[in-house]
DSSP file (Angstrom, degrees, kcal/mol; ACC not computed):
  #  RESIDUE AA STRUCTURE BP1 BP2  ACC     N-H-->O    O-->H-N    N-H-->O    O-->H-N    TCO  KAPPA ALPHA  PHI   PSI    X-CA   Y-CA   Z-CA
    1    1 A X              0   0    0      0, 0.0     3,-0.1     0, 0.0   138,-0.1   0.000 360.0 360.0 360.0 133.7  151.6   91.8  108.7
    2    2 A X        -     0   0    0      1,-0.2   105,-0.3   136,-0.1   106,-0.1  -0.135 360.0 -57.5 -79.8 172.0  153.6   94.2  106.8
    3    3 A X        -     0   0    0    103,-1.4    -1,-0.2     1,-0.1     2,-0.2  -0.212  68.5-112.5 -54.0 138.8  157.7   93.9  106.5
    4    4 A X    >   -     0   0    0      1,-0.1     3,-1.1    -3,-0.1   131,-0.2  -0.492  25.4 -99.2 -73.7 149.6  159.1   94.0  109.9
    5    5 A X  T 3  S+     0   0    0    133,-0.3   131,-0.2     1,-0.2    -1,-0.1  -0.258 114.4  30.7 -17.6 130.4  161.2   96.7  111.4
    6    6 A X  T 3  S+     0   0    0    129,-3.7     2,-0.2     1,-0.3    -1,-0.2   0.433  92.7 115.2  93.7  11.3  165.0   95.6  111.1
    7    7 A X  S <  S-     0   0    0     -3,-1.1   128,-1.3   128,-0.3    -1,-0.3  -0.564  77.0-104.0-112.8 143.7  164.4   93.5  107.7
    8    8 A X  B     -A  134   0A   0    126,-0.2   126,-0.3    -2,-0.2    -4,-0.1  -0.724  41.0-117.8 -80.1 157.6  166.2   94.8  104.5
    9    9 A X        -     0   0    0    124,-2.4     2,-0.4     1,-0.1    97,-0.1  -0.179  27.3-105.6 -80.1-168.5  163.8   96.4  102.4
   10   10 A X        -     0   0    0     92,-0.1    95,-0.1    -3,-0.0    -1,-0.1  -0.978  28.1-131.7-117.8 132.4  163.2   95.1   99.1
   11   11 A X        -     0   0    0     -2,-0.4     2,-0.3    16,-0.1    15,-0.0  -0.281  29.5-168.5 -90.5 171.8  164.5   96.9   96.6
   12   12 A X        -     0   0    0      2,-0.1    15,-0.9    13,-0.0    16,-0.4  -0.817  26.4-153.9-142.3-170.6  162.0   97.8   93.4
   13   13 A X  E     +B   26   0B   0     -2,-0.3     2,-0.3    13,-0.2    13,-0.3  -0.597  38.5 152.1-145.0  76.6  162.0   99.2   89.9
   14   14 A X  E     -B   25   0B   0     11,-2.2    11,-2.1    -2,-0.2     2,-0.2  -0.907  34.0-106.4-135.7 165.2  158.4  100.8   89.2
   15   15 A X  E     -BC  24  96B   0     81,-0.7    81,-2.7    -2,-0.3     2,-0.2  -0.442  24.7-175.6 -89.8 132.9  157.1  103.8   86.8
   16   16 A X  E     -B   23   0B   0      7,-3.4     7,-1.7    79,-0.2     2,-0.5  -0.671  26.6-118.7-116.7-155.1  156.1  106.9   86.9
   17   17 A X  E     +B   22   0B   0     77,-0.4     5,-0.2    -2,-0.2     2,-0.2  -0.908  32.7 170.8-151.3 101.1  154.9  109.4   84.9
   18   18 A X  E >   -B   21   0B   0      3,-1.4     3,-2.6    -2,-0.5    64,-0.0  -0.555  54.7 -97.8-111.4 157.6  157.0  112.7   84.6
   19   19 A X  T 3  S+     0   0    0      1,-0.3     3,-0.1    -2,-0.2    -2,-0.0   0.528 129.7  57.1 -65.2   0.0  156.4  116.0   82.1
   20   20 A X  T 3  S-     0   0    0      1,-0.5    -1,-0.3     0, 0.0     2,-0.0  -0.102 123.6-104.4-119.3  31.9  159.4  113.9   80.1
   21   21 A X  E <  S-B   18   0B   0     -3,-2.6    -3,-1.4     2,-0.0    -1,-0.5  -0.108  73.5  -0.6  80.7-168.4  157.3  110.6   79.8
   22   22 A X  E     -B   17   0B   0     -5,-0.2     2,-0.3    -3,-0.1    -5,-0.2   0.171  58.2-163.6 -52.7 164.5  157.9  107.2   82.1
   23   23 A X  E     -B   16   0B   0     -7,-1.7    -7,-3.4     2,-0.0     2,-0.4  -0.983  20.2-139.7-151.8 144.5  160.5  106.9   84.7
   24   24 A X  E     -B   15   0B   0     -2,-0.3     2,-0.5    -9,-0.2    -9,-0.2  -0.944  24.5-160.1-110.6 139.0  161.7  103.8   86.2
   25   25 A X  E     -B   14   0B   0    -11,-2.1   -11,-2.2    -2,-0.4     2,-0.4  -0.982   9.5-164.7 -95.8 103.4  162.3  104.8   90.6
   26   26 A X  E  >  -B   13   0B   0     -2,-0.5     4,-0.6   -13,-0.3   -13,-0.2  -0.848  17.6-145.5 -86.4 141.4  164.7  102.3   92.4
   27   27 A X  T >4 S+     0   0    0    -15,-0.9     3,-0.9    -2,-0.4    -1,-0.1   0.807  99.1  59.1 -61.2 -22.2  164.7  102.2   95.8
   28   28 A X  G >4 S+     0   0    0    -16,-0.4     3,-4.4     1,-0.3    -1,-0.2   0.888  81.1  88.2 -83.8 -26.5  168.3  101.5   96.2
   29   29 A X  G 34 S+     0   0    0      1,-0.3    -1,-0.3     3,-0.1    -2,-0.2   0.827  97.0  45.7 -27.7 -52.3  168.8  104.8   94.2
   30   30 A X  G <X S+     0   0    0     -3,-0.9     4,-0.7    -4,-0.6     2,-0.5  -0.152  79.6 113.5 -70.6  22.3  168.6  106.0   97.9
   31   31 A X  T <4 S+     0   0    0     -3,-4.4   101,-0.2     1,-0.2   100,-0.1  -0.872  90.2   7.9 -74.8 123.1  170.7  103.8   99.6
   32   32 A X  T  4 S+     0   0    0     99,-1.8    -1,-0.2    -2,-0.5   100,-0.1   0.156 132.8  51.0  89.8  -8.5  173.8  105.7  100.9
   33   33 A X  T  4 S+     0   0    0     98,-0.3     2,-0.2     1,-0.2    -2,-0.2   0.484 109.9  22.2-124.6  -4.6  172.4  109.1  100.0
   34   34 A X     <  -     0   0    0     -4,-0.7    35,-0.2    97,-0.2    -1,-0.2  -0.569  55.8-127.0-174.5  94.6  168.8  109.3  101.5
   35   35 A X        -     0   0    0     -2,-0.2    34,-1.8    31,-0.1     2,-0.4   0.071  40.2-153.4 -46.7 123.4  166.1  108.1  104.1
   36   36 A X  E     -dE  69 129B   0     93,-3.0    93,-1.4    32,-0.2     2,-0.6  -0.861  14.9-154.2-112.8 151.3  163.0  107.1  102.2
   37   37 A X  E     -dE  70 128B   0     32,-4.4    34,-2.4    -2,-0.4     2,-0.5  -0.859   9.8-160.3-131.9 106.6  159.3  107.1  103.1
   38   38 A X  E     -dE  71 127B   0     89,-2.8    89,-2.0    -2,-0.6     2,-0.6  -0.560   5.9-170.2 -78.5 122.2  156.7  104.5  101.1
   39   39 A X  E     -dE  72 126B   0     32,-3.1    34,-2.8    -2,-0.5     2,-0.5  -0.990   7.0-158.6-118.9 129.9  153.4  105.5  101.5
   40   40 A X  E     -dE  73 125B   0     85,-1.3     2,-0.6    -2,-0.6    85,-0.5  -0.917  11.4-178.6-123.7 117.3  151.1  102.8  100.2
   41   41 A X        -     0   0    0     32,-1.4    34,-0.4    -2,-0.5    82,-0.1  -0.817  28.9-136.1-124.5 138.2  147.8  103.6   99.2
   42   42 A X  S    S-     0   0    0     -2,-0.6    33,-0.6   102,-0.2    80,-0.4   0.691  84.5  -3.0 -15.3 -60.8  144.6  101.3   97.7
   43   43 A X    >   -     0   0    0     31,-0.1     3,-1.6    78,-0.1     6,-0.2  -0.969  57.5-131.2-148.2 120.1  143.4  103.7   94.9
   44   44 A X  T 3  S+     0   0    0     -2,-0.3     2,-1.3     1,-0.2     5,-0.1  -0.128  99.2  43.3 -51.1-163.8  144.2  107.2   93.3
   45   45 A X  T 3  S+     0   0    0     35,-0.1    -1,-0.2     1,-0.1     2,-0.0  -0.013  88.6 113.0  62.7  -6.6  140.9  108.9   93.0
   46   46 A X  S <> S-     0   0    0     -3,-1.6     4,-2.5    -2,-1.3     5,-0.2  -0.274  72.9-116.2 -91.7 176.7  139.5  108.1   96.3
   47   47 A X  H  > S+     0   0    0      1,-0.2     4,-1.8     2,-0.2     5,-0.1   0.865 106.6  40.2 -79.9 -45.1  138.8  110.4   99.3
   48   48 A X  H  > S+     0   0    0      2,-0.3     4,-1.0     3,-0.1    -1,-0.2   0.692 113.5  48.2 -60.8 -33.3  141.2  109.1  101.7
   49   49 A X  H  > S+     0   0    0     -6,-0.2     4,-3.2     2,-0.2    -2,-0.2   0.883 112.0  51.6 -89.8 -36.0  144.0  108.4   99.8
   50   50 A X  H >X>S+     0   0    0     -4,-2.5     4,-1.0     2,-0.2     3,-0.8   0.972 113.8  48.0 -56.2 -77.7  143.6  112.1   98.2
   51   51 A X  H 3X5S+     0   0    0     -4,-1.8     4,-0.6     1,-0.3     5,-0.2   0.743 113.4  49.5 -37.7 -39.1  143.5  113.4  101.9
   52   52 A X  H 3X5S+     0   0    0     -4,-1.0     4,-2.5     2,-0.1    -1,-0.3   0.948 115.8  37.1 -65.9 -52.2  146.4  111.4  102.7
   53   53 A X  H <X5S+     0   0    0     -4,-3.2     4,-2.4    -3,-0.8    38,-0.3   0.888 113.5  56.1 -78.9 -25.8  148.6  112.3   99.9
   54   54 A X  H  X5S+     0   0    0     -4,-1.0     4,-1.0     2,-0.3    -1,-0.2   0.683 107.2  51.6 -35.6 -46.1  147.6  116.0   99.8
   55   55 A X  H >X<S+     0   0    0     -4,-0.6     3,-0.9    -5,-0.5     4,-0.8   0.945 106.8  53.9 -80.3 -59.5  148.4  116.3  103.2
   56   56 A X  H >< S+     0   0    0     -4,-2.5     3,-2.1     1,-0.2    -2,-0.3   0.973 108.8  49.9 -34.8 -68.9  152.0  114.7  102.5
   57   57 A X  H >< S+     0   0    0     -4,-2.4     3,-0.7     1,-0.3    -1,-0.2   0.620  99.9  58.7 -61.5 -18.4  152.7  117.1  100.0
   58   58 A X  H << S+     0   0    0     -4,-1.0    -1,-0.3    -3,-0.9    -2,-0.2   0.434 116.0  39.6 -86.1 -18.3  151.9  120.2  101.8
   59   59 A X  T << S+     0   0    0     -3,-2.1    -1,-0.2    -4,-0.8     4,-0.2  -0.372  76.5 115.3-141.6  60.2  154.5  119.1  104.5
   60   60 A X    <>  +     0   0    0     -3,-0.7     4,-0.9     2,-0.1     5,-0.2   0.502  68.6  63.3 -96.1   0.9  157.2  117.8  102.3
   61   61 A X  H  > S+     0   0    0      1,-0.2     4,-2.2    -3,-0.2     3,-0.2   0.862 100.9  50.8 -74.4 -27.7  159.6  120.4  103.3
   62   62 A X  H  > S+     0   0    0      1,-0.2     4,-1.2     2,-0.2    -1,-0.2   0.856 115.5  48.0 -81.5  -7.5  159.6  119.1  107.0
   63   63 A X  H  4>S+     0   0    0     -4,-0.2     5,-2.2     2,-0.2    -1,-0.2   0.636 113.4  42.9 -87.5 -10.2  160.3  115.5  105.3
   64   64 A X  H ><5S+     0   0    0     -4,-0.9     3,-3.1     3,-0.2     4,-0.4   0.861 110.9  60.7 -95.6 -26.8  163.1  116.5  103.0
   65   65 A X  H 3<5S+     0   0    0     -4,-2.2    -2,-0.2     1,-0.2    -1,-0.1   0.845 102.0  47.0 -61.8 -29.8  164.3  118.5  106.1
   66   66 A X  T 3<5S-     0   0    0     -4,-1.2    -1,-0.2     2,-0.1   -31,-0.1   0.082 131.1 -94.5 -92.4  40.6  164.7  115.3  108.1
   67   67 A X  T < 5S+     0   0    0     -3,-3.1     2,-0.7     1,-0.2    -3,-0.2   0.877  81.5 125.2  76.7  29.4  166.8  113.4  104.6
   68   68 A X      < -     0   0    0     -5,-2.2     2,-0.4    -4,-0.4   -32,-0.2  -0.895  55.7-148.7-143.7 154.6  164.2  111.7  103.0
   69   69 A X  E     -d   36   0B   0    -34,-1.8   -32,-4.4    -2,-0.7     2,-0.3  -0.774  28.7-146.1 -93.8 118.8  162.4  111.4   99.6
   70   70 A X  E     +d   37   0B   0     -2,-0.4     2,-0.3   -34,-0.2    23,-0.2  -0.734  20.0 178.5 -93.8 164.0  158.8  110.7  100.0
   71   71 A X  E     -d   38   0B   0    -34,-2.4   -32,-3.1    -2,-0.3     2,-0.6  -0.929  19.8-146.1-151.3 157.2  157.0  108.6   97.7
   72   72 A X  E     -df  39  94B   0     21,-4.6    23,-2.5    -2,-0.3     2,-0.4  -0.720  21.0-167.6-103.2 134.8  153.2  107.1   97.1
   73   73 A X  E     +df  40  95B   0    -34,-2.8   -32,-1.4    -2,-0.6     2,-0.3  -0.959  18.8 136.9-108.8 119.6  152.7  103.7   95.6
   74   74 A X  E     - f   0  96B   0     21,-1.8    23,-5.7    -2,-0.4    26,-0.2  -0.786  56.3 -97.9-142.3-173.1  149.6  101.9   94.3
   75   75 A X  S    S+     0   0    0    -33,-0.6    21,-0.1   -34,-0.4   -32,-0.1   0.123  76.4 116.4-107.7  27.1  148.5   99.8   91.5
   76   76 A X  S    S-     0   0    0     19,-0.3    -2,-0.2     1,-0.1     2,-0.1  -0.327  79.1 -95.3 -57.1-175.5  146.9  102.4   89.4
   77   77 A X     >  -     0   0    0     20,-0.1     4,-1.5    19,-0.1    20,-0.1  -0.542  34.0-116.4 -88.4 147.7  148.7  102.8   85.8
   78   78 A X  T  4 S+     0   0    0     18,-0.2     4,-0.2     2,-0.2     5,-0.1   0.630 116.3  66.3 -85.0  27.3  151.0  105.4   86.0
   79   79 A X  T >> S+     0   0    0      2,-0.2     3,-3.2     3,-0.1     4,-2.7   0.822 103.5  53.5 -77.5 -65.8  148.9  107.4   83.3
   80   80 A X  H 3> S+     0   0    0      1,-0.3     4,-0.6     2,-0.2    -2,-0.2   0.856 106.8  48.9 -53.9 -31.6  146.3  107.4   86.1
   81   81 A X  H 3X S+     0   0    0     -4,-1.5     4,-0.7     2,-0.2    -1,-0.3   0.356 103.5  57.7 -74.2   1.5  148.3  108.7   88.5
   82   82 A X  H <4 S+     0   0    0     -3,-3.2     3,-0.4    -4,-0.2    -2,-0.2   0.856 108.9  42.5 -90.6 -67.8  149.4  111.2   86.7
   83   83 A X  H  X S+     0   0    0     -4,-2.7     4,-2.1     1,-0.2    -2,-0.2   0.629 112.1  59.1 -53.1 -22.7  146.4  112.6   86.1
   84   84 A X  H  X S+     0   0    0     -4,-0.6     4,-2.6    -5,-0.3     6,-0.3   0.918 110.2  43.6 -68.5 -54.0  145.3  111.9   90.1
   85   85 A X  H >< S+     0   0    0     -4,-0.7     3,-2.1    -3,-0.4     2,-1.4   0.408 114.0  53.4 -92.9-128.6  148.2  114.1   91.4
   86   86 A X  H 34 S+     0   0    0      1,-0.4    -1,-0.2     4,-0.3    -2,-0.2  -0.079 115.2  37.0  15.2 -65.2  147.4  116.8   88.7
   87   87 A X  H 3< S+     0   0    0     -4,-2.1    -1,-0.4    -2,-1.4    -2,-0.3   0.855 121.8  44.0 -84.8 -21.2  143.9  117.1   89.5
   88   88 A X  S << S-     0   0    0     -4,-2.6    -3,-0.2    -3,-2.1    -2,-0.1   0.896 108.9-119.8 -65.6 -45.0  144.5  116.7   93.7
   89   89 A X        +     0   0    0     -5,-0.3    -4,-0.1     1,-0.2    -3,-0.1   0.382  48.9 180.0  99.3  16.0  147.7  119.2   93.2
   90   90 A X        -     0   0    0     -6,-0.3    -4,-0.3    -5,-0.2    -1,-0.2  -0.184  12.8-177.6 -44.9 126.3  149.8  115.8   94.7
   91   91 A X        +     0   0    0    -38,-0.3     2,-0.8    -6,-0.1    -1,-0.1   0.503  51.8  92.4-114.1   0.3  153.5  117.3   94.6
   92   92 A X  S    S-     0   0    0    -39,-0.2   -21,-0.1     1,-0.1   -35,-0.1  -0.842  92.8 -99.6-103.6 115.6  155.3  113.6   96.0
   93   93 A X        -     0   0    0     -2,-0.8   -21,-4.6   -23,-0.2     2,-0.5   0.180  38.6-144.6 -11.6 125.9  156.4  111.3   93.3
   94   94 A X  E     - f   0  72B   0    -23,-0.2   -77,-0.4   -77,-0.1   -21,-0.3  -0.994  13.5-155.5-124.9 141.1  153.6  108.3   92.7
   95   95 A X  E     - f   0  73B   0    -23,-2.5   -21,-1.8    -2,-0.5     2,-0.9  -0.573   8.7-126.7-104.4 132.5  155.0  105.2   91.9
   96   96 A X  E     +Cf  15  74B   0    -81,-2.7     2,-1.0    -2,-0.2   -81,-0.7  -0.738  31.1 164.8-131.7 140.2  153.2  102.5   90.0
   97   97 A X        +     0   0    0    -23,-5.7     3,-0.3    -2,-0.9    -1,-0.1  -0.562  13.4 158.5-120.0  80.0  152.8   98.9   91.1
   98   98 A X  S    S+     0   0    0     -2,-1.0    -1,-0.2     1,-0.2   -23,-0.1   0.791  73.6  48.4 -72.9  -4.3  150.2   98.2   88.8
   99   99 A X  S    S-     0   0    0     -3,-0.2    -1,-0.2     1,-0.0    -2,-0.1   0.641 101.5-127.2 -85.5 -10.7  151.3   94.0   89.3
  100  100 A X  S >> S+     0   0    0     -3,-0.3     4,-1.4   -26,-0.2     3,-1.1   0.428  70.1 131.7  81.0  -5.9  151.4   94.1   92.8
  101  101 A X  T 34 S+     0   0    0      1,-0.2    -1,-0.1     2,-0.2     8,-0.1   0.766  70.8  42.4 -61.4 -24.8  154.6   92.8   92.9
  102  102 A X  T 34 S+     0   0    0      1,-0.2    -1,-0.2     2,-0.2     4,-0.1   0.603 108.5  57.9-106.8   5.3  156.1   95.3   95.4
  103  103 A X  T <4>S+     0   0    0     -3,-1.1     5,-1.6     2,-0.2    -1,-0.2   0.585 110.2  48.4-108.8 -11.0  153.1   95.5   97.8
  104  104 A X  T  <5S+     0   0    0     -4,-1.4    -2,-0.2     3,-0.2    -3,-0.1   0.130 105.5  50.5-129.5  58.1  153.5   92.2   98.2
  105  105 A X  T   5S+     0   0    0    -95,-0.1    -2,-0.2    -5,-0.0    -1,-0.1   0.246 110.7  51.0 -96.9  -8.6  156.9   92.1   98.7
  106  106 A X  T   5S-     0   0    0     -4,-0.1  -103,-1.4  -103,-0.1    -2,-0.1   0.056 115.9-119.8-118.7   1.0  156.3   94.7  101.3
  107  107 A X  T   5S+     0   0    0   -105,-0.3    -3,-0.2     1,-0.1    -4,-0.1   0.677  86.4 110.8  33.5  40.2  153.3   92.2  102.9
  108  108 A X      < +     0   0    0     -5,-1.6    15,-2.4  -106,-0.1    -4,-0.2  -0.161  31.1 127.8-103.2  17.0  150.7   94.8  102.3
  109  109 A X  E     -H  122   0C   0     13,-0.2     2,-0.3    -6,-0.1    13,-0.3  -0.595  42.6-161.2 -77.5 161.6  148.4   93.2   99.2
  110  110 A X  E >   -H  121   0C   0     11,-1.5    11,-2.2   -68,-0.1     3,-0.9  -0.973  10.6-140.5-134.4 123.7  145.2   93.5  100.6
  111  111 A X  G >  S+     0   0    0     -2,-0.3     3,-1.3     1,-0.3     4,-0.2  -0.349  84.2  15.7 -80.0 159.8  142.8   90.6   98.2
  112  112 A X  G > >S-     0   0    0      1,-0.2     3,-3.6     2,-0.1     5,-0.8   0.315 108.7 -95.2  42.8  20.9  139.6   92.3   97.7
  113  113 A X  G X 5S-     0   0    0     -3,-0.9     3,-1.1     1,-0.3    -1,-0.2   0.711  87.8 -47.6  95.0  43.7  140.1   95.2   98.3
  114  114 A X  G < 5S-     0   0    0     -3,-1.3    -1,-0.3     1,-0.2    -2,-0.1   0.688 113.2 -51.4  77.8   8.0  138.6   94.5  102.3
  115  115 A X  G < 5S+     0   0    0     -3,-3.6    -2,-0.2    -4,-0.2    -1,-0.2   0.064 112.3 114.7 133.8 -30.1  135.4   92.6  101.0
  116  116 A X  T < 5S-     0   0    0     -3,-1.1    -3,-0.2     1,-0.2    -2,-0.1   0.659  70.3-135.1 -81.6  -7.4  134.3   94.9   98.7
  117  117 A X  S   <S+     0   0    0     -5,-0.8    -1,-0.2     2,-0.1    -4,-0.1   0.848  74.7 107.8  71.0  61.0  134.7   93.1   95.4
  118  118 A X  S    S-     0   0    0      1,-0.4    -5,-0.1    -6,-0.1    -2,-0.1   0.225  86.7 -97.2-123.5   1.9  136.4   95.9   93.1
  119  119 A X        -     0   0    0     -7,-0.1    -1,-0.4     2,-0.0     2,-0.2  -0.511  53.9 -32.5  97.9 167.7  140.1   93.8   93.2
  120  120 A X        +     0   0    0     -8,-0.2    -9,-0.2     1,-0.1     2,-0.1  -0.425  56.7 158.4 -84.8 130.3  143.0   93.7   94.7
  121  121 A X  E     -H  110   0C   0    -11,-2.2   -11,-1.5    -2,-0.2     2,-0.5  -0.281  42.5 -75.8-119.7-159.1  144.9   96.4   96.1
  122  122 A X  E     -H  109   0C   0    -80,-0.4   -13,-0.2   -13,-0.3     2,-0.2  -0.932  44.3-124.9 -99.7 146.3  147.6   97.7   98.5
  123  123 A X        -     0   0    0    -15,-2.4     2,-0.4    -2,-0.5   -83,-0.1  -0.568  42.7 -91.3 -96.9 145.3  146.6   97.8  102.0
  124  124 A X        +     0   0    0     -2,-0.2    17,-3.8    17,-0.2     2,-0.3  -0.615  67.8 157.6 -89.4 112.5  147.2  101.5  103.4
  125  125 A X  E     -EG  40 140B   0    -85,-0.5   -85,-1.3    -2,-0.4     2,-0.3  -0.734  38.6-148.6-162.6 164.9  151.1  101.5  105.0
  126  126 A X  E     +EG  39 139B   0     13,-0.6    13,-1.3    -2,-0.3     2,-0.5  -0.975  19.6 170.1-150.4 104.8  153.8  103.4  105.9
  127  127 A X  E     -E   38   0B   0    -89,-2.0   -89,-2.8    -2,-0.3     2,-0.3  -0.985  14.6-159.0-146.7 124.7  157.7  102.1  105.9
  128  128 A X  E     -E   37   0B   0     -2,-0.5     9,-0.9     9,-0.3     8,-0.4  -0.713   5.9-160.4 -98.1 178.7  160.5  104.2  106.3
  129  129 A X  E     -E   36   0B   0    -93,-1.4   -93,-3.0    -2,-0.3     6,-0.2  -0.781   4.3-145.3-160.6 110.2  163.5  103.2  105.3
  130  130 A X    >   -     0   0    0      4,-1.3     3,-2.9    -2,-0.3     4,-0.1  -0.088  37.6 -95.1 -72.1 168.1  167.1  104.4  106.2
  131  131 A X  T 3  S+     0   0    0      1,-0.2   -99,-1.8     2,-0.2   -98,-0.3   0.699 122.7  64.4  16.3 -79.5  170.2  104.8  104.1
  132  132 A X  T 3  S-     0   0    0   -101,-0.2    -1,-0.2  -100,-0.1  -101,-0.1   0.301 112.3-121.9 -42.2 -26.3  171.3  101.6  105.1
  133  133 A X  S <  S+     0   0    0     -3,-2.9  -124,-2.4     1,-0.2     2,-0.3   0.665  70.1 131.3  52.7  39.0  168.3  100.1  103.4
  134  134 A X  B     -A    8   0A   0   -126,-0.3    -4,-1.3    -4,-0.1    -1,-0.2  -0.981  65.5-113.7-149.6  94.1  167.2   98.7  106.3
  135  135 A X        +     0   0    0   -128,-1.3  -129,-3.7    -2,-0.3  -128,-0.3  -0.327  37.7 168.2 -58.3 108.0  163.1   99.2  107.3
  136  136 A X        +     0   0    0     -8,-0.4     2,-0.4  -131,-0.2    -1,-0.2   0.544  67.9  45.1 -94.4 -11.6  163.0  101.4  110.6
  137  137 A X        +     0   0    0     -9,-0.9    -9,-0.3  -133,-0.1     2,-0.3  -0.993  63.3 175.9-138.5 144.6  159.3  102.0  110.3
  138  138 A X        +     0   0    0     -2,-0.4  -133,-0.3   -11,-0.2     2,-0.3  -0.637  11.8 152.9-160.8  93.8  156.5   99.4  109.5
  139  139 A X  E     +G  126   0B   0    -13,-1.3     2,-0.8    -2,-0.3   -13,-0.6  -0.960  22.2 177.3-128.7 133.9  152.8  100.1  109.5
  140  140 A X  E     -G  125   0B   0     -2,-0.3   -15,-0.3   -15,-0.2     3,-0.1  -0.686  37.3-130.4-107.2 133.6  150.1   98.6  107.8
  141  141 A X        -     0   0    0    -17,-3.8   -17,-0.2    -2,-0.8     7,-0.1  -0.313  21.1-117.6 -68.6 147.7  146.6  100.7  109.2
  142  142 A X  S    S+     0   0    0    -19,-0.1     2,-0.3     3,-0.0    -1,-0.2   0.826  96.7  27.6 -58.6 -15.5  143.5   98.3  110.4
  143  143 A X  S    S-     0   0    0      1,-0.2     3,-0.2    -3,-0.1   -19,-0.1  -0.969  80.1-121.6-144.8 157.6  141.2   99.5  107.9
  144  144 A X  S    S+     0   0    0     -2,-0.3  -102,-0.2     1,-0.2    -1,-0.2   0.848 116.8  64.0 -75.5 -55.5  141.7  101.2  104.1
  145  145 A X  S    S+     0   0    0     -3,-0.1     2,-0.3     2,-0.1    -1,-0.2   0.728  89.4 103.2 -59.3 -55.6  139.7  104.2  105.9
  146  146 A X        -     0   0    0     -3,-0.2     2,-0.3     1,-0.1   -22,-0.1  -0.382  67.5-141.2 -75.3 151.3  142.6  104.6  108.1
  147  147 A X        -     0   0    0     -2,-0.3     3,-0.1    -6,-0.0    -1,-0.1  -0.618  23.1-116.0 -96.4 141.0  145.1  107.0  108.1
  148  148 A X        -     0   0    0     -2,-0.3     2,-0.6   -23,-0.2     3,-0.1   0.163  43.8 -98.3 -28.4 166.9  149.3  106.0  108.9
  149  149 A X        -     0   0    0      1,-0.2     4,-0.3   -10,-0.0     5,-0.2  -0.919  41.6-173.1 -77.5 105.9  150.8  107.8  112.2
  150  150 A X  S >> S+     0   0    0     -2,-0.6     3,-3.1     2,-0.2     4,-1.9   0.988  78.7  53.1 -77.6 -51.1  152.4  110.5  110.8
  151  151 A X  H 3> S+     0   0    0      1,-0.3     4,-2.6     2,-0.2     5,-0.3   0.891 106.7  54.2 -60.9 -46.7  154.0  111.7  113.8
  152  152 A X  H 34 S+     0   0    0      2,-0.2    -1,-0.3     1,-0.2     4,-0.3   0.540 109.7  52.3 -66.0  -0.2  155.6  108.1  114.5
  153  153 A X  H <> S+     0   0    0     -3,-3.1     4,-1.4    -4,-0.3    -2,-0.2   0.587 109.0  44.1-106.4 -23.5  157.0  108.3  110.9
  154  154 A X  H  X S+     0   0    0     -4,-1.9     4,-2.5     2,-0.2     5,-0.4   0.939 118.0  49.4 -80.4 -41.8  158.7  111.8  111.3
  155  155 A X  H  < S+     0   0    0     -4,-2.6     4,-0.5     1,-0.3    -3,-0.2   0.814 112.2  48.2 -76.9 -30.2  160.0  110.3  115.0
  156  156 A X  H >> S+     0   0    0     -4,-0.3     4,-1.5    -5,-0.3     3,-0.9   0.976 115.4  41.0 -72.6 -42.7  161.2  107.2  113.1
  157  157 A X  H 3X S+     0   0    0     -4,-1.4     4,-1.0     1,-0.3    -2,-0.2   0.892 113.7  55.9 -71.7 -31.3  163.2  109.4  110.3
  158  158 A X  H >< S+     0   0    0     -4,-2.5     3,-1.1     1,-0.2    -1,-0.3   0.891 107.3  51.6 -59.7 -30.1  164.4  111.9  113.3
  159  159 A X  H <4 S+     0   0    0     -3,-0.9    -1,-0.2    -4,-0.5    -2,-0.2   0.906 104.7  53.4 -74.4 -52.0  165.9  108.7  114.8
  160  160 A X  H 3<        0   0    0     -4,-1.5    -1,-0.2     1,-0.2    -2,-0.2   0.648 360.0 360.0 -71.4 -26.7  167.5  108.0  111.6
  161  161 A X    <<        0   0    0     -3,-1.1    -1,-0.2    -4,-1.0    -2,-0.1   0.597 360.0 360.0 -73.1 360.0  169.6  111.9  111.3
């Protein structure tokens, strides 16, 4: 079960990979200025997760329009992600939790990746997270294959204005 609704989130410190080398993202960096939205996904390179984030990025204006900074999270390196959102044309910040430490702080590791025996991943999820730091939305999808409720994560962040 992923972090409940109403829980503070847990804050994190993980890299990316910007045209001016690594960058460490804290969450709490948005505390008091900004709703945030974690999208947690298995694996760069894969079909779904491109579809997912792709899709994000092409309607990040209606997400900065309701306050929030999106960002995608996995355990690739962020070298690999770099290179993911480059070739995909992903324009939202990807975070990397190549230890796993913050997907499962977030109750989203998924062992085995659902059976298949490639390793351990993040389970495919959704958390907003107001201001406040405070989790208003929390979903982890039944299957790697599915995709979040987008519409219930713009309804949570509207909630939030």
């Amino acid at each position: 079960m992923p972090l409940a609704i109403g829980t503070k989130a847990p804050d994190f410190a993980l890299k990316t990979k910007t045209a001016e080398g690594l960058k460490e993202v804290r969450l709490s960096e948005n505390f008091g200025k900004k709703n945030t939205v974690l999208l947690f996904v298995p694996l760069a390179f894969t079909g779904v997760c491109t579809d997912e984030l792709c899709s994000v990025s092409g309607g990040l204006g209606e997400y900065a329009s309701l306050g929030a900074e999106v960002y995608g999270i996995s355990v690739d390196s962020p070298f690999a992600l770099e290179a993911w959102a480059q070739k995909a044309g992903i324009t939202i910040p990807l975070l990397s939790d190549l230890n796993k430490g913050t997907a499962k702080a977030y109750d989203v590791y998924l062992e085995n990746l659902g059976g298949l025996g490639i390793g351990d991943t993040a389970a495919r999820a959704a958390f907003v997270i107001g201001k406040d730091g405070v989790v208003a939305y929390s979903e982890q999808t039944p299957t790697p294959k599915d995709l979040p409720n987008f519409a219930a994560v713009k309804a949570a962040l509207a909630k939030l204005q």
